[in-house]
C-alpha positions in Angstrom: 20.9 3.3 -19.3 19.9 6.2 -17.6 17.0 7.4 -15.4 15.2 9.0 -18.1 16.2 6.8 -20.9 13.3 4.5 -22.5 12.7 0.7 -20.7 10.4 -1.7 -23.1 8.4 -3.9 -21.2 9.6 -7.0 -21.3 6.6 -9.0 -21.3 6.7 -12.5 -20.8 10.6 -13.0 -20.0 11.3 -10.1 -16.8 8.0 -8.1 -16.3 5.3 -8.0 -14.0 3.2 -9.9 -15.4 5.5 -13.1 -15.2 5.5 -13.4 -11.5 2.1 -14.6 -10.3 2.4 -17.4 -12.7 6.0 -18.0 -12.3 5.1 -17.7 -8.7 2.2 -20.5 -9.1 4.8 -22.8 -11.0 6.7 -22.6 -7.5 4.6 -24.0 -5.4 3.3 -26.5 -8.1 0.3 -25.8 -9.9 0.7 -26.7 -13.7 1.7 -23.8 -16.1 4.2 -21.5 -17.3 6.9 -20.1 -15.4 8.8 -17.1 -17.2 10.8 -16.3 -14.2 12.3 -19.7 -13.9 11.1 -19.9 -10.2 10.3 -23.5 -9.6 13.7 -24.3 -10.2 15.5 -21.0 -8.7 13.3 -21.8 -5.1 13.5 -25.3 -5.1 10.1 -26.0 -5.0 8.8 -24.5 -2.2 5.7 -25.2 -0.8 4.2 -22.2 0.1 5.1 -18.0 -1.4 4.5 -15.2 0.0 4.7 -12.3 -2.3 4.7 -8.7 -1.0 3.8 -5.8 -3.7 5.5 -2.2 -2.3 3.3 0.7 -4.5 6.2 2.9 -5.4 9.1 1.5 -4.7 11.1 0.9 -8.1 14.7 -0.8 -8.6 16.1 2.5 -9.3 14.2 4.1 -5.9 16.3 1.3 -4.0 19.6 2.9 -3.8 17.7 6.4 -2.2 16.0 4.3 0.3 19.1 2.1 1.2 20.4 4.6 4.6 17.0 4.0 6.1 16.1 0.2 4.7 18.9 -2.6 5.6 16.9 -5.4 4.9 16.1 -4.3 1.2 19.4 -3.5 0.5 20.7 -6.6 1.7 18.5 -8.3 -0.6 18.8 -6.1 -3.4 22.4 -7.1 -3.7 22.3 -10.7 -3.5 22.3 -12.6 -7.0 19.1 -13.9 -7.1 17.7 -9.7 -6.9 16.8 -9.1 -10.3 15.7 -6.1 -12.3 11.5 -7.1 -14.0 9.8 -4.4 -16.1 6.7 -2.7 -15.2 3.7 -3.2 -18.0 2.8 0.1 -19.2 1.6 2.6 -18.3 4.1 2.4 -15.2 1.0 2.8 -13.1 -0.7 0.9 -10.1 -4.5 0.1 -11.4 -2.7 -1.4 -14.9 0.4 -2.5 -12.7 -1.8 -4.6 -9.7 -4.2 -6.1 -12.6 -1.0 -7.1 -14.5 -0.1 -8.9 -11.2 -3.0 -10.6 -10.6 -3.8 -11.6 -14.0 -0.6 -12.6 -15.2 -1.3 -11.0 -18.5 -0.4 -7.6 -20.0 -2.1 -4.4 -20.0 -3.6 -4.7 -23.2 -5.2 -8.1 -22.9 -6.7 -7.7 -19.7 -8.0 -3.6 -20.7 -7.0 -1.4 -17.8 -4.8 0.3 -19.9 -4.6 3.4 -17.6 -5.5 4.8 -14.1 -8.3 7.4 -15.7 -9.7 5.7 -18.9 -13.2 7.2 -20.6 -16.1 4.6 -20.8 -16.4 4.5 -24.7 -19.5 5.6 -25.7 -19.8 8.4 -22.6 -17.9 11.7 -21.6 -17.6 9.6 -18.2 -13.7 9.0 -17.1 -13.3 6.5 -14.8 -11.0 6.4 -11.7 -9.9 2.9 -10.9 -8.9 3.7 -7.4 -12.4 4.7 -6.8 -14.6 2.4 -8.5 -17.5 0.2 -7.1 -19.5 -1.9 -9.3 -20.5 0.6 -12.5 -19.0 -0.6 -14.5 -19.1 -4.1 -13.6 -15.5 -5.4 -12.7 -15.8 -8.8 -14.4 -16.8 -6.9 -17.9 -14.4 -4.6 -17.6 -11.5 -6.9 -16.8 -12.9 -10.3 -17.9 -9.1 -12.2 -17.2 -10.0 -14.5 -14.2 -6.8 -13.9 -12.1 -4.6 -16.4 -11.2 -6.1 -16.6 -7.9 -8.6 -18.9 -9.4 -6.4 -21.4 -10.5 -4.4 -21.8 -7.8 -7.4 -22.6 -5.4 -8.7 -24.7 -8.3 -5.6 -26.8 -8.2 -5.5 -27.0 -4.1 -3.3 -24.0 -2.8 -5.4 -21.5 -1.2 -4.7 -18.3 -2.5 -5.0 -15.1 0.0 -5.0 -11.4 -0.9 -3.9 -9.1 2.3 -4.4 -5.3 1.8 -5.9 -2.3 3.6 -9.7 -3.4 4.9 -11.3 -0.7 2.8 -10.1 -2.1 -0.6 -12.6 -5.4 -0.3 -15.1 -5.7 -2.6 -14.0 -2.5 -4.4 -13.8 -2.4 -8.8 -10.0 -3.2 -8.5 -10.0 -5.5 -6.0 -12.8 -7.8 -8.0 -10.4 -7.0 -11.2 -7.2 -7.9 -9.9 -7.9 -10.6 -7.4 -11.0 -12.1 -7.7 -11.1 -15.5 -6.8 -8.8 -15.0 -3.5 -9.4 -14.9 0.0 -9.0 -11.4 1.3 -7.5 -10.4 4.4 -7.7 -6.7 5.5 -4.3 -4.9 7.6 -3.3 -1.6 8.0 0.7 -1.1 9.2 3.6 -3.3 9.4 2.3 -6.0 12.4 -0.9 -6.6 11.0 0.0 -7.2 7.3 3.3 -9.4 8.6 0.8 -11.3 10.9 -2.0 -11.5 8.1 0.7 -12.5 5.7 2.6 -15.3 7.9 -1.0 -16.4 8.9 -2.3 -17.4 6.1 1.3 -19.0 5.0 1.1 -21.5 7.6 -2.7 -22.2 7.9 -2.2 -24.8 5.2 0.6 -27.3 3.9 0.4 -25.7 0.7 -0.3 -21.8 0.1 0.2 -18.2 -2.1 0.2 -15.0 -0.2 -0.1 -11.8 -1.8 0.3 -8.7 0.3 0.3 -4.8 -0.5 1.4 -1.7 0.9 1.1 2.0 -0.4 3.1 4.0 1.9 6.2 4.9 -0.4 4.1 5.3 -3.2 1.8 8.2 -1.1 4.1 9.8 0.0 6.3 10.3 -2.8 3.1 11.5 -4.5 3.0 14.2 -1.6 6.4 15.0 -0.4 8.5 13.6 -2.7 11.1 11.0 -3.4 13.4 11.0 -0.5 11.8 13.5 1.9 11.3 13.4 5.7 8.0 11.6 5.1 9.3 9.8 2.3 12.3 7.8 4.1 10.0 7.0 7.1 7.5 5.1 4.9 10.5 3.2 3.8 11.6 2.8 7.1 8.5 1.1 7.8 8.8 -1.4 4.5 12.4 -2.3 5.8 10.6 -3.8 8.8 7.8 -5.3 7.4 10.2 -7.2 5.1 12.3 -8.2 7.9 9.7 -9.4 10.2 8.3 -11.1 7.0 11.9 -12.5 6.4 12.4 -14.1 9.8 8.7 -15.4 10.3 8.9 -17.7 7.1 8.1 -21.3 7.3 11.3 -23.7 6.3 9.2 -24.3 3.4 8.1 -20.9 2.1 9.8 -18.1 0.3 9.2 -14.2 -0.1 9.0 -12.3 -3.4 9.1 -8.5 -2.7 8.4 -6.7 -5.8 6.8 -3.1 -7.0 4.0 -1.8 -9.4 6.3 1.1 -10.5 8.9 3.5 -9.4 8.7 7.3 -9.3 10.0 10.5 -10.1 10.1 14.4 -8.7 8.7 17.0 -11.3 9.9 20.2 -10.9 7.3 23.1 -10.9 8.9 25.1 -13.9 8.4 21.0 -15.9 4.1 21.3 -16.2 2.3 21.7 -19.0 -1.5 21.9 -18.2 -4.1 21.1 -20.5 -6.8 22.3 -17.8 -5.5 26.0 -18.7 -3.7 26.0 -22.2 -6.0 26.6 -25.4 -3.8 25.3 -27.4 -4.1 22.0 -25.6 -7.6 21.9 -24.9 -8.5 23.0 -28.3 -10.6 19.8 -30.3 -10.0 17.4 -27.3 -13.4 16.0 -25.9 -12.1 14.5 -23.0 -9.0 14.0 -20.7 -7.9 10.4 -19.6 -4.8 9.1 -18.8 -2.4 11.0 -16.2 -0.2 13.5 -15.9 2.7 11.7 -17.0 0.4 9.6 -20.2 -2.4 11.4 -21.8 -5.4 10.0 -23.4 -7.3 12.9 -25.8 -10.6 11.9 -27.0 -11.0 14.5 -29.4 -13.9 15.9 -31.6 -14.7 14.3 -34.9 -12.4 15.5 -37.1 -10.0 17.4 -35.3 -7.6 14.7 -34.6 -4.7 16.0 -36.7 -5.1 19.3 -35.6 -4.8 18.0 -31.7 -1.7 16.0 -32.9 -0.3 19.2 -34.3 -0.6 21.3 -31.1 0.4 19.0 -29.1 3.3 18.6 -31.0 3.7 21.9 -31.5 3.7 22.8 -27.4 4.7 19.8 -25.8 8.2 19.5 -28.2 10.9 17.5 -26.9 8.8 17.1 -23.5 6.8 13.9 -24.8 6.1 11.8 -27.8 2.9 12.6 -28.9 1.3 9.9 -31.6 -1.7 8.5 -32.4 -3.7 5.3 -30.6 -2.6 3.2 -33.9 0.6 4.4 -33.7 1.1 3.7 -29.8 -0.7 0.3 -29.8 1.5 -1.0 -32.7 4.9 -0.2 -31.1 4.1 -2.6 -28.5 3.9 -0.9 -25.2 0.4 -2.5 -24.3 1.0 -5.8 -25.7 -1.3 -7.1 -27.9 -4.8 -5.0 -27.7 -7.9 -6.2 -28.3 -10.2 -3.9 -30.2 -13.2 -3.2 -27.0 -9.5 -2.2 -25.3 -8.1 0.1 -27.8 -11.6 1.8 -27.8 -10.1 2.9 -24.0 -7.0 4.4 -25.4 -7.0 8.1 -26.4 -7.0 9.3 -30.4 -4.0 10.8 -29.9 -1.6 9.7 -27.1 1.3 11.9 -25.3 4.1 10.1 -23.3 6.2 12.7 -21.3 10.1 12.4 -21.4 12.5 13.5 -18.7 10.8 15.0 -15.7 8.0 16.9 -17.9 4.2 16.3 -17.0 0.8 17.7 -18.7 -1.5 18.7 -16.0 -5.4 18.8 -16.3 -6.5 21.6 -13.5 -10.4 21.8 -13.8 -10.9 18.8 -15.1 -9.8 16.0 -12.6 -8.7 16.2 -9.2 -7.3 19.0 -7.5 -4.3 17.2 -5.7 -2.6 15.4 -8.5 -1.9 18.7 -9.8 -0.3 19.4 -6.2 1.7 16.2 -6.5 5.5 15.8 -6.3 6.4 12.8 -7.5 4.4 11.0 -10.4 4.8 8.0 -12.4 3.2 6.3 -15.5 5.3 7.0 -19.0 8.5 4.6 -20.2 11.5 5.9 -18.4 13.9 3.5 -16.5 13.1 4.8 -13.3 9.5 4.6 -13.7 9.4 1.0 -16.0 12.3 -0.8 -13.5 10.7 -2.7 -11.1 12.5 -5.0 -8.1 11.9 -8.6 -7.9 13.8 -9.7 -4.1 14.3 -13.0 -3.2 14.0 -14.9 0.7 14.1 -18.4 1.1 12.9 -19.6 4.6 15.3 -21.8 7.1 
């Protein structure tokens, strides 16, 4: 397989959304375990699991001259390759996590999705409480049932994320710890391991993801930030309890877009012809189009975006399975017509969302390997 070859989720077998509850199987509490982990960990008592924004499986071989530790584990047998939900991005990719269930059961189905019934898009990185978190993601995460079954369940991540729409959508039901940098979210991390005989940890950092986004895969900035993972891992790695293990895993991985590879609907007539509004990302775009005009949107589209995507219609792209099963409220937050960028290709939207992402370098979100391949690293404590 190559980079830009297409990776199906594999949901309920290697993907995302199987480690929280394999992970909960680990340390005991009743219920499925997809991954196998009870059995593969021995039973620990307590799991840490540590979620690096950006850092995909085929991302690990770039970063291994500046991170030891990850390449160290990456090659030992128990590494394994999981799958990303889809879209490959971090709003659908942390509520995957923290639901155990895919993209299209839980609804956040993208990381700008329109409110149906509104010209409103909503941003999932910066969303408060309209609309309400619990009615917009109504999966209780597994947070829930682990404290309901006795093992306290802790969420570490940077302070300003508390109480924000994603962090009610993806973790409700935890205990939330805020760090910023490598000691802190190792000493919030270990803390919370050994303040009780019996505990799940889940910690995340951003880093590699940001600044791929702004300098690209493997730049200056980019190794640094990996750099700094490397550590974290290995100060999480040698501070375990004798009873604990680590699970260091990934929301997505990226990829560099060349500046000659950008289409931009924010600019193009031919794109922005019949379409309403603009969801999705650069790399998966949701149209909302005018009544009636959907087939003549899927014909430009088609007609301009060739060979860079596969452009279809919401029926078509919920039945080949990407989403999972969607309910019907969900599919309402999918676009009428759908495009999927191949190879290195993305459709801007200057004008009508933020100005940086079309300044970006790196992006993520469509079906390619080395967006879809996630890590999942394994260290058992001694």
């Amino acid at each position: 397989m190559t980079l830009f070859d297409q990776l199906r989720p594999r949901y309920g077998t290697a993907s995302l959304a199987d480690v929280m509850p394999s992970a909960l199987a680990a340390v005991g509490v009743p219920g499925a375990d997809p991954l196998g982990l009870a059995a593969a960990l021995s039973a620990p008592r307590r799991v840490a699991v540590l979620l690096v924004d950006g850092l995909g499986w085929h991302q690990l071989p770039v970063a291994a001259p500046y991170a030891p530790t990850l390449t160290q584990l990456a090659a030992d047998r128990s590494a394994r390759e999981l799958t990303a939900g889809f879209p490959s991005t971090t709003p659908t990719s942390l509520v995957t996590l923290g639901t155990g269930v895919t993209p299209g059961h839980h609804g956040i189905v993208g990381f700008f999705l329109n409110v149906p019934g509104t010209d409103r898009v909503l941003n999932h990185i910066r969303w408060d409480a309209d609309p309400d978190p619990r009615q917009w993601q109504p999966v209780e995460p597994v947070f829930a049932r682990a404290e309901a079954a006795g093992v306290p369940a802790t969420v570490v991540s940077q302070p300003e994320f508390e109480g924000s729409g994603l962090t009610v959508a993806a973790y409700r039901g935890s205990r939330f710890r805020g760090a910023a940098g490598a000691d802190a979210v190792a000493a919030e991390m270990l803390g919370a391991l050994r303040a009780t005989p019996r505990s799940l940890v889940y910690g995340y950092v951003n880093e590699v993801d940001r600044t791929g986004h702004q300098y690209g895969i493997d730049s200056p900035p980019w190794r640094a930030a990996v750099a700094g993972v490397d550590r974290l891992v290995r100060m999480l790695a040698e501070g375990l309890p004798s009873d604990a293990a680590l699970l260091v895993t990934a929301d997505h991985g990226q990829l560099n877009v060349p500046a000659d590879r950008r289409f931009d609907v924010g600019t193009d007539e031919r794109l922005r012809a019949g379409v309403a509004v603009v969801a999705g990302e650069p790399r998966v775009r949701y149209l909302h189009v005018v009544p009636g005009a959907a087939d003549d949107v899927l014909a430009a589209w088609r007609a301009v975006l060739g060979d860079a995507a596969w452009v279809g219609s919401r029926e078509e792209a919920v039945a080949a399975g990407w989403f999972g099963p969607v309910t019907p409220e969900h599919a309402r937050r999918i676009g009428d017509v759908v495009a999927m960028c191949h190879d290195d290709h993305v459709v801007l939207a200057t004008g009508l969302e933020a100005t940086p992402i079309s300044k970006m370098i790196a992006f993520h979100g469509s079906y390619t390997a080395t967006e879809m391949a996630i890590p999942l690293l394994v260290v058992r404590g001694s």
